[in-house]
Backbone bond lengths (Angstrom), bond angles and torsions (degrees), N, CA, C in turn:
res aa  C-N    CA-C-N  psi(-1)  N-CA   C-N-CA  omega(-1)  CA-C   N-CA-C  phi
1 X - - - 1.452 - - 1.531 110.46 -
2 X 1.798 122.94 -44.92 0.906 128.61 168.39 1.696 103.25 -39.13
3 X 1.013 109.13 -73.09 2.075 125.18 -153.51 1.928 90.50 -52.89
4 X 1.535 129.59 -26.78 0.984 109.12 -152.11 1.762 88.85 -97.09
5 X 1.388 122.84 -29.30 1.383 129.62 -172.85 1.636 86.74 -57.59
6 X 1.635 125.18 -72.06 1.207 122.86 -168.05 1.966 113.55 -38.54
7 X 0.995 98.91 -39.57 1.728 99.87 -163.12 1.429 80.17 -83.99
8 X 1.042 156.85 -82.36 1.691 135.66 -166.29 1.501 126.83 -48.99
9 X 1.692 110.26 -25.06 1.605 94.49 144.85 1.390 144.00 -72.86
10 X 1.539 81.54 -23.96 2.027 85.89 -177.09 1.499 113.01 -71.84
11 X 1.859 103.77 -27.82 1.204 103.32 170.24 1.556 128.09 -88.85
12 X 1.191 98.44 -0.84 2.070 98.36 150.47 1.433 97.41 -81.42
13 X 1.167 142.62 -63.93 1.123 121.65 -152.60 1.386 128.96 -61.45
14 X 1.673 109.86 -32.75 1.122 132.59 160.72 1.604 111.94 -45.15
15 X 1.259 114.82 -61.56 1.704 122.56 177.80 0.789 110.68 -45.36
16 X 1.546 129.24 -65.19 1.321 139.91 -161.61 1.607 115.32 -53.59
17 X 1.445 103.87 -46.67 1.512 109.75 176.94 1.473 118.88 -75.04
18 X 1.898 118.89 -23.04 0.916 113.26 147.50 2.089 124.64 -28.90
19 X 1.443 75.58 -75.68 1.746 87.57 -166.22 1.094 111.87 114.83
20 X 1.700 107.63 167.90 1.150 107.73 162.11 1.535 135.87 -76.92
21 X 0.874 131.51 -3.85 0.962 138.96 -154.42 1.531 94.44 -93.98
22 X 1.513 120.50 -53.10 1.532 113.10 176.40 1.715 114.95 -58.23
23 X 1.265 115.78 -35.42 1.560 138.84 -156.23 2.082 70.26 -73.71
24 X 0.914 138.06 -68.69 1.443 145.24 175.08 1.889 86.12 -3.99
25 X 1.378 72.11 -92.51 1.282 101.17 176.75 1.437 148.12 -7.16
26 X 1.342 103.33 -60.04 1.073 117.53 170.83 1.907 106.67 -95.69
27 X 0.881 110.26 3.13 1.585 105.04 163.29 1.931 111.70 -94.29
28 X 1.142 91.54 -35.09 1.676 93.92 171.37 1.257 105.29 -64.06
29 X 1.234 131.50 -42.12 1.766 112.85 178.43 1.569 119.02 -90.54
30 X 1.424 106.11 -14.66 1.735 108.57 149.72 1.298 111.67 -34.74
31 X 1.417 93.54 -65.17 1.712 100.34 -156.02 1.507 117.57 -71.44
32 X 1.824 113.74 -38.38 1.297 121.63 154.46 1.455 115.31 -17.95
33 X 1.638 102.57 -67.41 1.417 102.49 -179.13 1.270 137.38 -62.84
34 X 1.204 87.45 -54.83 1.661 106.48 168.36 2.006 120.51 -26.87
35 X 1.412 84.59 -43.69 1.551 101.57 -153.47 1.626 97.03 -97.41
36 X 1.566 119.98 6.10 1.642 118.95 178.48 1.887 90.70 -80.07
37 X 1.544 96.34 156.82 1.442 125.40 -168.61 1.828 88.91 -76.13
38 X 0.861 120.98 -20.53 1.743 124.88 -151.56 1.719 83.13 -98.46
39 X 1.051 116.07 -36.46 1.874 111.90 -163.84 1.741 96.34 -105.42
40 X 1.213 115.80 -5.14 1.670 113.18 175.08 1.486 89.75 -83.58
41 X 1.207 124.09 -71.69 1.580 123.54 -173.76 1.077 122.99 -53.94
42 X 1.482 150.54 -16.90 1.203 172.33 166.30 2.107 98.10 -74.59
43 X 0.986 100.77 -61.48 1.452 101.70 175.60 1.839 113.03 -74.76
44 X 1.360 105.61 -24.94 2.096 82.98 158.78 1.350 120.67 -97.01
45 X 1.340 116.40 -9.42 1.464 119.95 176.10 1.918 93.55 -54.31
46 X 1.782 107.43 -69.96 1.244 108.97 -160.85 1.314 109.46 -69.10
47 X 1.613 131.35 -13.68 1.586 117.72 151.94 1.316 112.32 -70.51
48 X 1.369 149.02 -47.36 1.209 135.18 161.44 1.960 116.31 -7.89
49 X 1.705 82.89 -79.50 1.366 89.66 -162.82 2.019 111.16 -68.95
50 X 1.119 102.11 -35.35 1.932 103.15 165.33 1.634 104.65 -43.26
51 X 1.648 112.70 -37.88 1.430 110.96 176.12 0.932 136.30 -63.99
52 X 1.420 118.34 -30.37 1.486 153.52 -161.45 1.592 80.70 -97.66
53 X 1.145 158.11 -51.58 1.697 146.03 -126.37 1.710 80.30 -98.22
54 X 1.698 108.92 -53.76 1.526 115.05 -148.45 1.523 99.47 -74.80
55 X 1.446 117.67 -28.07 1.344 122.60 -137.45 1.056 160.89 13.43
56 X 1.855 80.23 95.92 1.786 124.05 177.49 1.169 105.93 -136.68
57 X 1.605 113.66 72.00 1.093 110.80 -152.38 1.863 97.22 -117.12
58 X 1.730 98.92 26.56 2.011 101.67 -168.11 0.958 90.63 83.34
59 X 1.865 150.90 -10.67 1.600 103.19 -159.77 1.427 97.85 -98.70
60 X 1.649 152.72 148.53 0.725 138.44 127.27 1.540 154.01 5.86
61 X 1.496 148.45 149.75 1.118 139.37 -90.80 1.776 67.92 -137.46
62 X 1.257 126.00 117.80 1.674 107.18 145.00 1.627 124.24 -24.45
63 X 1.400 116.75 141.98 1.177 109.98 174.95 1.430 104.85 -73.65
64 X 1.257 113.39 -30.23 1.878 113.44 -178.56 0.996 122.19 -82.28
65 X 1.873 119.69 21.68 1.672 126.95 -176.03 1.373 87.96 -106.36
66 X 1.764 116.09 158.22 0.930 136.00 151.36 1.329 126.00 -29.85
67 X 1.484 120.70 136.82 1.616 113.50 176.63 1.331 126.03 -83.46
68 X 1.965 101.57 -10.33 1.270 109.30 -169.94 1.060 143.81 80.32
69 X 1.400 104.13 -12.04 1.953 116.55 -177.17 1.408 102.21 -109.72
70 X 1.366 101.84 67.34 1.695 99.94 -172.32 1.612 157.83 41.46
71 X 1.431 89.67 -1.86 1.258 105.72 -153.56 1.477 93.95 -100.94
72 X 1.734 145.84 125.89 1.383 122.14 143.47 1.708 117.86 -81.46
73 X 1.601 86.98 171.24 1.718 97.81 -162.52 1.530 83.30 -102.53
74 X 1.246 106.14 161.09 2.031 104.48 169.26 1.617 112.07 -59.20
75 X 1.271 112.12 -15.80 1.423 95.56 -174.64 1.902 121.26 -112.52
76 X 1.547 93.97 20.28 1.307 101.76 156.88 1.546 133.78 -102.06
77 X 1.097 143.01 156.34 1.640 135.31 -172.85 1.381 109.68 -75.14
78 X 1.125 114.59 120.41 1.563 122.41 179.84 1.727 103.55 -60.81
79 X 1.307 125.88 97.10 1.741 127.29 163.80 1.138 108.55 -73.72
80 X 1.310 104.24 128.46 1.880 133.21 161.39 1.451 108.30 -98.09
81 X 1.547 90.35 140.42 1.564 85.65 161.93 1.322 114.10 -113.32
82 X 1.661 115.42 149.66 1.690 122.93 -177.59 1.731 109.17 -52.07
């Protein structure tokens, strides 16, 4: 907890003496990048597939999954917990 307080002061202090003017700066070439056609497509490919691993991948809900709003249907298994 100590090591992480230290590295977030040094990095205000560091910033600060930056300025704004670099902090400018380095958000303008964030965004440069950010905003190229080559790093948009590259960034939904790898949400795609993070989607596909987690699965949230757009596809829809089994009809035989839970609805989630608390409620069971008769034709799901009533879970207990131990």
């Amino acid at each position: 907890m100590k090591a992480f307080l230290l590295g977030a002061a040094v990095g205000y202090v560091l910033g600060a003496k930056a300025g704004r003017g670099r902090y400018d700066q380095i958000m303008r070439t964030y965004r440069k990048i950010a905003d190229h056609p080559a790093v948009q497509g590259a960034a939904g490919v790898a949400r795609a597939k993070v989607g596909e691993k987690v699965g949230f991948g757009g596809r829809s809900r089994p009809a035989s999954a839970p609805s989630g709003n608390g409620h069971r249907n008769a034709s799901e298994p009533a879970y207990h917990q131990p």
